[in-house]
Every structure is written in structure tokens, then in C-alpha cells.
C-alpha positions as CSV (number, residue, x, y, z in Angstrom):
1,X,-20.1,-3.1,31.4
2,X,-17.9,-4.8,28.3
3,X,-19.0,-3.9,25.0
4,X,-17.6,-6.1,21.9
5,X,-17.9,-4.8,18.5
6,X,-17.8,-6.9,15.4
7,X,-18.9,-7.5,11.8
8,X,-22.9,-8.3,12.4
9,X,-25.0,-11.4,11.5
10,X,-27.8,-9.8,10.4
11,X,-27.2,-9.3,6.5
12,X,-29.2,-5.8,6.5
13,X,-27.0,-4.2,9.3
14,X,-23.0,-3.3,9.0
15,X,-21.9,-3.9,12.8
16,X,-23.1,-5.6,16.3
17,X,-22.4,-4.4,19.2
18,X,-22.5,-7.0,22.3
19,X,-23.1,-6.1,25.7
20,X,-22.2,-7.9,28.9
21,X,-21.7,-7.6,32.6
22,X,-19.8,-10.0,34.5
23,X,-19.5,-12.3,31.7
24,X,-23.4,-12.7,31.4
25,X,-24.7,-10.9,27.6
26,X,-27.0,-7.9,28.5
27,X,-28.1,-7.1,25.1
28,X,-26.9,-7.2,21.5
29,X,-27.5,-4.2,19.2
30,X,-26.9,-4.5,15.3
31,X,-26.5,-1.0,13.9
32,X,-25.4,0.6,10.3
33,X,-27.7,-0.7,7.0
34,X,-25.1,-2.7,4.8
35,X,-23.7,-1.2,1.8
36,X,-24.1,2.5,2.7
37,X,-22.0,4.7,3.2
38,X,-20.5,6.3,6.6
39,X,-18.0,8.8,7.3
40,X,-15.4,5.8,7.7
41,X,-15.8,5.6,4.3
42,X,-16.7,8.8,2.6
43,X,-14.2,10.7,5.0
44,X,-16.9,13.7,3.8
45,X,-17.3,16.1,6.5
46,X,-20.2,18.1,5.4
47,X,-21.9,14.1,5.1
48,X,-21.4,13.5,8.5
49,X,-22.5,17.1,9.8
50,X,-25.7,16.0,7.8
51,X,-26.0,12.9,9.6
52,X,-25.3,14.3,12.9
53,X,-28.1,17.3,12.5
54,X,-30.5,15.1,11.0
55,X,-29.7,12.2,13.8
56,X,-29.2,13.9,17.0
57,X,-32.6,13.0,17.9
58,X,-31.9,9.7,18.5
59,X,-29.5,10.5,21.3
60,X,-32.3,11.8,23.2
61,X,-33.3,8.2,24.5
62,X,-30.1,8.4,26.6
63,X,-29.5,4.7,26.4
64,X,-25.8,4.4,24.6
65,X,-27.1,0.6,23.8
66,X,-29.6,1.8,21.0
67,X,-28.3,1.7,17.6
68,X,-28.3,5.1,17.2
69,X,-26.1,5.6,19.6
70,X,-23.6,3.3,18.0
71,X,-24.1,5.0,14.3
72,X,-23.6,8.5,15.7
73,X,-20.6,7.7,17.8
74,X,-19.2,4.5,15.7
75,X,-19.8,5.3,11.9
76,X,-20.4,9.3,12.1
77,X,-18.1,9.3,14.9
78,X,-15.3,12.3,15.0
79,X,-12.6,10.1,13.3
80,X,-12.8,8.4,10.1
81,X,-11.2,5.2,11.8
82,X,-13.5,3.1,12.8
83,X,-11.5,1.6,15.8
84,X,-10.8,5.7,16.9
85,X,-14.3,5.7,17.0
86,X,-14.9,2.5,18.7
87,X,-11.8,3.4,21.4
88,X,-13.7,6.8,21.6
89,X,-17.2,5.2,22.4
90,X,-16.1,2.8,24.9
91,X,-14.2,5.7,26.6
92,X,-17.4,8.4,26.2
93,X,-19.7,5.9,28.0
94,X,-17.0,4.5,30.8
95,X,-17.2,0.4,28.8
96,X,-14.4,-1.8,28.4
């Protein structure tokens, strides 16, 4: 499975994340409201321990397509680079 990550269409949302197998598209996920704030911005620690309690639910779907996947592990990730985090995700869940 191949997972791009890029800017995303949809004006409410921050990121997209597109799936594919075999050069067919699986599914596309757009994660992150625009214009607030993540721990690749804030670099606030205690913010992002928030976010993580308060969030951790939504990694009980085990499905690491769902956008809460994406915002835990991509924008509350454990880096404040988004492209650690990005290298990081691909890596957690075996994706290229």
C-alpha cells in the first residue's frame, strides 16, 4: 500500500492523504481543520499531550486510513516536522 500526502482540496481540512495499491486509489482521507493549530506549529508539548489524551479514542477503529489516524500520527505526531512525522507514519503502518 502507497500513501501520498499533500496540501488538501477541501478548503476546511489542512492535508490529504491518498491511498493506492498497485497504482489503483484505494481511498483518499482529508484530515486537519484549516487554520488551527498542531504541534508542527505550536511545538507546545503539553498541547499535544492534550490532544493525544483527549484523541486516543479515535485510534480504536484500527483502520490507519481514518483521519484520526493521520492527525494523531501526522500533526500531533512525536516530532514537530511534519515530514518526521509523515516518514514516521508510513514506517509505523509498513506504506511506502
Amino acid at each position: 500500500m502507497n500513501v501520498k500526502i499533500t496540501d488538501s482540496t477541501n478548503p476546511k481540512k489542512k492535508l490529504m492523504a491518498i491511498f493506492s495499491s498497485d497504482s489503483k486509489k484505494v481511498k483518499t482521507t482529508h484530515f486537519g481543520q484549516a487554520g488551527a493549530d498542531d504541534y508542527t506549529i505550536t511545538k507546545d508539548k503539553e498541547q499535544r499531550d492534550r490532544y493525544r489524551n483527549r484523541h486516543k479514542k479515535d485510534l480504536d477503529t484500527n483502520d490507519y486510513k481514518k483521519a484520526g489516524y493521520l492527525s494523531f500520527y501526522i500533526l500531533w505526531g512525536d516530532s514537530t516536522s511534519l515530514q518526521e512525522n509523515i516518514k514516521n507514519y508510513k514506517k509505523r503502518f509498513n506504506l511506502n
